[in-house]
VODREN-134088 format. One record per residue (C-alpha): z, y, x; residue in three letters. Coordinates in steps of 0.001 Angstrom, whole numbers, padded with zeros to 6 digits. Layout:
% residues N
[[Z,Y,X],"ALA"]
...
END
This chain:
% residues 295
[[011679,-040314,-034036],"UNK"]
[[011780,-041474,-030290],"UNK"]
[[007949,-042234,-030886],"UNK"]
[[007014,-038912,-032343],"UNK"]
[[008851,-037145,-029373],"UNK"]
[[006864,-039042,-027285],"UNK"]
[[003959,-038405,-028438],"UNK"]
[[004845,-034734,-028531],"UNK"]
[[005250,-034740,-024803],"UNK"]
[[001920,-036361,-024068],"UNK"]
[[000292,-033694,-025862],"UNK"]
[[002191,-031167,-024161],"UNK"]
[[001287,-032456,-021007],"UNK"]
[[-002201,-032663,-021641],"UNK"]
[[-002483,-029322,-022850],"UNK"]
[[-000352,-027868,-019935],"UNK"]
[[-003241,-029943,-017771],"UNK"]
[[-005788,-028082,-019251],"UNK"]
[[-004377,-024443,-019527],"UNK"]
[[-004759,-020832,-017981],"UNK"]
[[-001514,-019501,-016165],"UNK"]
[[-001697,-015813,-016324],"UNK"]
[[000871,-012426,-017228],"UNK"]
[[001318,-011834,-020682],"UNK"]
[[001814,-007722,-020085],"UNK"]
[[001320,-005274,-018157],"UNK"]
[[001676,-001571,-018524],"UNK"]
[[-001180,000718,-016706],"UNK"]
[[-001770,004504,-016846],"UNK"]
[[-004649,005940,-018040],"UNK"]
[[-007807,005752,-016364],"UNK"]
[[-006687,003935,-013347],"UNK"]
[[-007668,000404,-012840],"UNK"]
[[-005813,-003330,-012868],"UNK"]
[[-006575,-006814,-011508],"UNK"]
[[-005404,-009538,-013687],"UNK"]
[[-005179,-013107,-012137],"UNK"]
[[-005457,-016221,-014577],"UNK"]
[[-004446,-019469,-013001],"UNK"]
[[-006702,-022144,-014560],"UNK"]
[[-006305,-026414,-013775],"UNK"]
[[-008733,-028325,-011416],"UNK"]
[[-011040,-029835,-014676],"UNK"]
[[-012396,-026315,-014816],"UNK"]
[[-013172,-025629,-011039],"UNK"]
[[-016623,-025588,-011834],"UNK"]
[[-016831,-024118,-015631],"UNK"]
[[-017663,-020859,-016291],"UNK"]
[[-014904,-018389,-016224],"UNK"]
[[-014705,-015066,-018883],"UNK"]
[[-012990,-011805,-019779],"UNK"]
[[-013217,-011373,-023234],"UNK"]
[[-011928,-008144,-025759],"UNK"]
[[-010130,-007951,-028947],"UNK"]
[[-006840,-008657,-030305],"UNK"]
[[-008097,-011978,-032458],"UNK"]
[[-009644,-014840,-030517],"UNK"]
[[-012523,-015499,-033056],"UNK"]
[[-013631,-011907,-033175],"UNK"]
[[-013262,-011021,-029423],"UNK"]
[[-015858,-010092,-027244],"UNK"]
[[-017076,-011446,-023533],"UNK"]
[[-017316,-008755,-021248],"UNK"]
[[-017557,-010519,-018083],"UNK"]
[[-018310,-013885,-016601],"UNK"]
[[-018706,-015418,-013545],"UNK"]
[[-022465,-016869,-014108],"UNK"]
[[-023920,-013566,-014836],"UNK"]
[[-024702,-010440,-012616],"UNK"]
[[-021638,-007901,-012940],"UNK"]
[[-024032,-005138,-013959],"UNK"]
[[-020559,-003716,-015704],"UNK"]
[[-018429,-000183,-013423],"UNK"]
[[-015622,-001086,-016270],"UNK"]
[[-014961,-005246,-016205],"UNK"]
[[-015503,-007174,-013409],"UNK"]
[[-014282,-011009,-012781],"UNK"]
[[-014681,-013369,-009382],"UNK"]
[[-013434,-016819,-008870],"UNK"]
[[-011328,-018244,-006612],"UNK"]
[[-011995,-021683,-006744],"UNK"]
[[-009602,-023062,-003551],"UNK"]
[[-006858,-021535,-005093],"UNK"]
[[-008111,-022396,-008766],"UNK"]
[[-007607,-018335,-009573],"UNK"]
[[-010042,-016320,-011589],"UNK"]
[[-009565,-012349,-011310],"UNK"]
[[-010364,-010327,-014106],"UNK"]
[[-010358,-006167,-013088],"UNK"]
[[-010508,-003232,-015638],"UNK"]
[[-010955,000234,-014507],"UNK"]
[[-010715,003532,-016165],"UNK"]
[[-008615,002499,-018629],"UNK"]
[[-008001,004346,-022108],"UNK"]
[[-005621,003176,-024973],"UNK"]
[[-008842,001713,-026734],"UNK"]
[[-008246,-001278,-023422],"UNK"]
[[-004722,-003292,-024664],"UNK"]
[[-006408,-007457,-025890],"UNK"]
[[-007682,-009525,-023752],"UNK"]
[[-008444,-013088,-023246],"UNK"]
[[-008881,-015128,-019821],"UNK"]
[[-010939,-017732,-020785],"UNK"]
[[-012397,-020602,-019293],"UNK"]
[[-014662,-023368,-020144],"UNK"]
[[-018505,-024207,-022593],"UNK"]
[[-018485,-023517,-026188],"UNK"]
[[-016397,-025592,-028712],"UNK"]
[[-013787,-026446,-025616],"UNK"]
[[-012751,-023422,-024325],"UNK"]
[[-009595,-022845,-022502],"UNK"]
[[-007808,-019524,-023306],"UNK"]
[[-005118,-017140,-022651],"UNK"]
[[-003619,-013847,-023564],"UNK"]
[[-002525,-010632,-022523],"UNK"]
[[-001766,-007314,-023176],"UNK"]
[[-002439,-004023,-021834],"UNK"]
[[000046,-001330,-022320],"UNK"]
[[-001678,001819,-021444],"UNK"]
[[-000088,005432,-021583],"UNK"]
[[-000121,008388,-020593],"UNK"]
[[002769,008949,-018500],"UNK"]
[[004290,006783,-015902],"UNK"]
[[003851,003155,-016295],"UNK"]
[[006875,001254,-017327],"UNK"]
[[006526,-001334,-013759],"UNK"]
[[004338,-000749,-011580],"UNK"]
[[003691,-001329,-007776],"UNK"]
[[002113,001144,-005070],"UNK"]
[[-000739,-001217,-004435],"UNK"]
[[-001679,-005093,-006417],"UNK"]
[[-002672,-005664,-002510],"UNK"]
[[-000450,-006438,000414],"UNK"]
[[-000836,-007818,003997],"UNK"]
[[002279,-009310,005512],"UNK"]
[[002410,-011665,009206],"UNK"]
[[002893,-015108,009706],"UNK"]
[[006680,-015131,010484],"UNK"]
[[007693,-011706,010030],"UNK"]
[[009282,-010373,006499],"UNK"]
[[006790,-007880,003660],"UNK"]
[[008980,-006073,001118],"UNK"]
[[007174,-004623,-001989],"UNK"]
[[008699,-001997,-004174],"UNK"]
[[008683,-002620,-007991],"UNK"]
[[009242,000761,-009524],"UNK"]
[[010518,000363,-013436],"UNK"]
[[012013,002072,-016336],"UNK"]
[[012905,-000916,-017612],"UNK"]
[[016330,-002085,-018575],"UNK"]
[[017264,-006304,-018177],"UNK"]
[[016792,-008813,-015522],"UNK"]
[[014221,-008594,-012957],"UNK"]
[[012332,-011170,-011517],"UNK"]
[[010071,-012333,-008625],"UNK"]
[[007487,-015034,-009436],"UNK"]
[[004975,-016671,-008278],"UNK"]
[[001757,-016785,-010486],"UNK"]
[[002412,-020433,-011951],"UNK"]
[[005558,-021395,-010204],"UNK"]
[[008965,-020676,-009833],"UNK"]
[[010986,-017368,-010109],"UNK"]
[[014191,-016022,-008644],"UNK"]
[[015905,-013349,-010387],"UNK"]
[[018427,-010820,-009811],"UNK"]
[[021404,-012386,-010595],"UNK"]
[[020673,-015105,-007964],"UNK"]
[[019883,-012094,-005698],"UNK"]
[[018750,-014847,-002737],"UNK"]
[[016483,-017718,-003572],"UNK"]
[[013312,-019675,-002676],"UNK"]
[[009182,-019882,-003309],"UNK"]
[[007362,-022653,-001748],"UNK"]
[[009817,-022635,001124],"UNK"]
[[009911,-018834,001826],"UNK"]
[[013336,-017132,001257],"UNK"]
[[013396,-014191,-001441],"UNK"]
[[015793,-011270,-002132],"UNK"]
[[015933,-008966,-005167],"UNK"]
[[017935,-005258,-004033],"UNK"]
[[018620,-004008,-007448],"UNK"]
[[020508,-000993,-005524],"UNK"]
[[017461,000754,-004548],"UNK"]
[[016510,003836,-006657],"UNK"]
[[013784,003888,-009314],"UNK"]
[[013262,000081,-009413],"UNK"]
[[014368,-002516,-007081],"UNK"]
[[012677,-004171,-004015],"UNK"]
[[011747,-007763,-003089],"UNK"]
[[011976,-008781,000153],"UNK"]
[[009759,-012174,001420],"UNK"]
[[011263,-013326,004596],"UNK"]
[[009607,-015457,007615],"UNK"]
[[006391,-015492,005958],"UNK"]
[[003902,-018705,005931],"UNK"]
[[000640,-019539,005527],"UNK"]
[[001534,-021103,002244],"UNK"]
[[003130,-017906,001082],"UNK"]
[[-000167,-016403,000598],"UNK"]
[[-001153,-015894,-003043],"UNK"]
[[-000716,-014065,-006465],"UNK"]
[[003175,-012769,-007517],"UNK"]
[[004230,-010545,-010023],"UNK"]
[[007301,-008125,-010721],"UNK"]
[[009080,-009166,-013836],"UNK"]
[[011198,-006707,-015880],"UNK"]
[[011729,-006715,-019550],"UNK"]
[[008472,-007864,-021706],"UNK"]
[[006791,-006250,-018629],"UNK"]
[[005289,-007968,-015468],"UNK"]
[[003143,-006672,-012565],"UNK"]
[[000529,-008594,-010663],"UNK"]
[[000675,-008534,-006855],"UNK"]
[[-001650,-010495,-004165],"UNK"]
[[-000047,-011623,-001283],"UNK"]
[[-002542,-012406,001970],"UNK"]
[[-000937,-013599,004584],"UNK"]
[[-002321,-013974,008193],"UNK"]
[[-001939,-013454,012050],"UNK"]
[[-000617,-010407,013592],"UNK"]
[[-003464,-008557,015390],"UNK"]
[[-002863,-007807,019248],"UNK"]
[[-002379,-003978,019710],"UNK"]
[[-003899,-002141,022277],"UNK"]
[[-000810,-001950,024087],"UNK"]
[[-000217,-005482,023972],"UNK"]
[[-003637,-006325,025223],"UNK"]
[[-002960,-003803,028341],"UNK"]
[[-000119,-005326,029194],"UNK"]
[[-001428,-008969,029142],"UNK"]
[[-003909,-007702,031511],"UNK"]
[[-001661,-005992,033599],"UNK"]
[[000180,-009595,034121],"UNK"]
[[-002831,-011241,034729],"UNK"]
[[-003602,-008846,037426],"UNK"]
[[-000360,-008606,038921],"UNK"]
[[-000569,-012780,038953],"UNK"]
[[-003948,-012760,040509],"UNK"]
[[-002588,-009879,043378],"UNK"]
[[000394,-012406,044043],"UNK"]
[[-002043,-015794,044460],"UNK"]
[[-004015,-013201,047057],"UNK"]
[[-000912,-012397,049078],"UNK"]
[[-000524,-014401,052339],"UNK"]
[[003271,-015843,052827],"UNK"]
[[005327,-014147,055750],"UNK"]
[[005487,-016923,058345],"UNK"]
[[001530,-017129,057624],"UNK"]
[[000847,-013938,058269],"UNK"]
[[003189,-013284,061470],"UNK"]
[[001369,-016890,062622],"UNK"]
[[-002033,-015423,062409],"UNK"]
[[-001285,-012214,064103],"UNK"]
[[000075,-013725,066877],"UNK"]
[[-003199,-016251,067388],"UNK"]
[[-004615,-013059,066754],"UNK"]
[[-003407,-011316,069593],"UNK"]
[[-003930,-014221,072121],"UNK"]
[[-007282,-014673,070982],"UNK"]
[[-007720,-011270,071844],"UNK"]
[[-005981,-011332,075405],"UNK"]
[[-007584,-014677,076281],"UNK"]
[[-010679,-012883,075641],"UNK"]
[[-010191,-009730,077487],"UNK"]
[[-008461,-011760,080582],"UNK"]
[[-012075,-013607,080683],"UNK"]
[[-013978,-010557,080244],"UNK"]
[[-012090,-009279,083158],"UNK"]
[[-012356,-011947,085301],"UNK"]
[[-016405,-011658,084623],"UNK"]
[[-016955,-008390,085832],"UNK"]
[[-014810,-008574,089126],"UNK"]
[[-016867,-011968,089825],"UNK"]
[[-019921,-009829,088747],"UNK"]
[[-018778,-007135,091009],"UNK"]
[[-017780,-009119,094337],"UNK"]
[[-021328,-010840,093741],"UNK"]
[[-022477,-007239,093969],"UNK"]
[[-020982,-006723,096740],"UNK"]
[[-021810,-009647,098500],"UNK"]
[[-025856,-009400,098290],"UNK"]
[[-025101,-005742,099390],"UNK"]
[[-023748,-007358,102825],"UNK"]
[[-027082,-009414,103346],"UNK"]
[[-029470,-006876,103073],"UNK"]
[[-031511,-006715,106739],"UNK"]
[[-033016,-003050,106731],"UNK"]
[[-036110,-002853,108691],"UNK"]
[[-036630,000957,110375],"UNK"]
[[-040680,001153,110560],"UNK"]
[[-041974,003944,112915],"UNK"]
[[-045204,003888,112623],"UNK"]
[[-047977,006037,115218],"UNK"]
[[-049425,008912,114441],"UNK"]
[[-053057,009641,115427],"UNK"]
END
């Protein structure tokens, strides 16, 4: 028996190796659009990734892949292949759009997974106002879940842990998380100190239901404002390296000054010398009174 279960977990580790991580369902309103993330392991990093339709495996079809042109405005798919993430999108959805497969791999070894598209009418069941958010490096993003749906709710991380409700404050890859229940018309999650690590796929869990939400996390921008006043600082720093100290300044006004008297004594002393000299070759002149005859 202790064999068998054994065995049993090798297998299970080997196919939990080689597996695709994704959300099992998701409700969407008609003929708006969704972005499904399927988590695949690092032995298919370089395989081809696929979308494929229809509710039975061996019947479904491939409607998008990553080594052909999307020539599709319905299915689309990239790849992600640092964060080992294919994304499959769907737009204008209609009830006909509910099984899918994310599916990775080369014929006769393909890796799979399922979901489910629960597409009405009316409001969806959980939903977000965007599958897109920016938050900062240290500062805190909350995203509202809006649901109609009854049970616990839950904050996870695409392929890792959760926290739910009842916890109401827990962890994800070292960022804290909080789940307000209190809010009206769903309940709001609340990501605190962001990190660089933090950046990546969640979803809302409520019910059967969960909702898909990317995370990218990076570096405030400066604001205008901001910038303005940096430079004002750097001016007002380069005014105070150009101002002359006190004692400086009263020094070199008085050598100033003296230079200037020093000078102006000299320059007086000049033109009275100048002027006695004058004077003096005035004195010497012998004037000679001619009279000369007339004829």
């Amino acid at each position: 028996m202790a064999v068998h279960f054994s065995i049993l977990l090798l297998l299970s580790g080997v196919t939990g190796i080689c597996s695709i991580t994704t959300v099992r369902k998701v409700s969407v309103k008609t003929g708006k659009s969704i972005s499904i993330p399927c988590l695949y392991s690092s032995e298919n990093t370089d395989k081809v990734k696929y979308l494929c339709e229809g509710y039975s495996w061996h019947s479904c079809t491939f409607v998008a892949q990553t080594n052909q042109p999307q020539n599709s405005d319905k299915f689309s798919i990239t790849d992600d292949k640092t964060q080992r993430i294919f994304t499959v999108t769907i737009s204008k959805l209609d009830k006909s759009n509910n099984n899918f497969w994310c599916v990775s791999g080369v014929q006769g070894s393909y890796i799979r997974e399922y979901f489910y598209l629960s597409v009405t009418k009316g409001e969806s069941s959980l939903y977000t106002e965007e599958q897109n958010y920016v938050g900062y490096i240290g500062e805190n993003i909350t995203i509202k879940c809006f649901s109609k749906v009854t049970g616990v709710k839950k904050w996870c991380r695409l392929g890792g842990p959760c926290v739910t409700d009842s916890i109401r404050d827990g962890a994800i890859h070292g960022t804290t998380v909080t789940i307000n229940t209190s809010v009206p018309g769903g309940f709001n999650v609340t990501m605190s100190k962001l990190r660089s690590e933090s950046e990546g796929w969640y979803y809302c869990e409520a019910g059967d239901f969960q909702m898909p939400v990317y995370i990218r996390v990076q570096n405030r921008p400066e604001t205008t404002s901001s910038t303005l006043e940096k430079q004002e600082k750097r001016f007002s720093f380069d005014l105070k390296t150009l101002l002359i100290p006190p004692g400086l300044l009263i020094l070199i006004v008085t050598m100033t000054i003296s230079i200037w008297l020093i000078l102006k004594r000299r320059r007086g002393k000049a033109e009275a010398s100048a002027t006695t000299e004058a004077v003096s070759a005035a004195e010497d002149v012998t004037y000679i009174n001619w009279t000369g005859n007339r004829q």
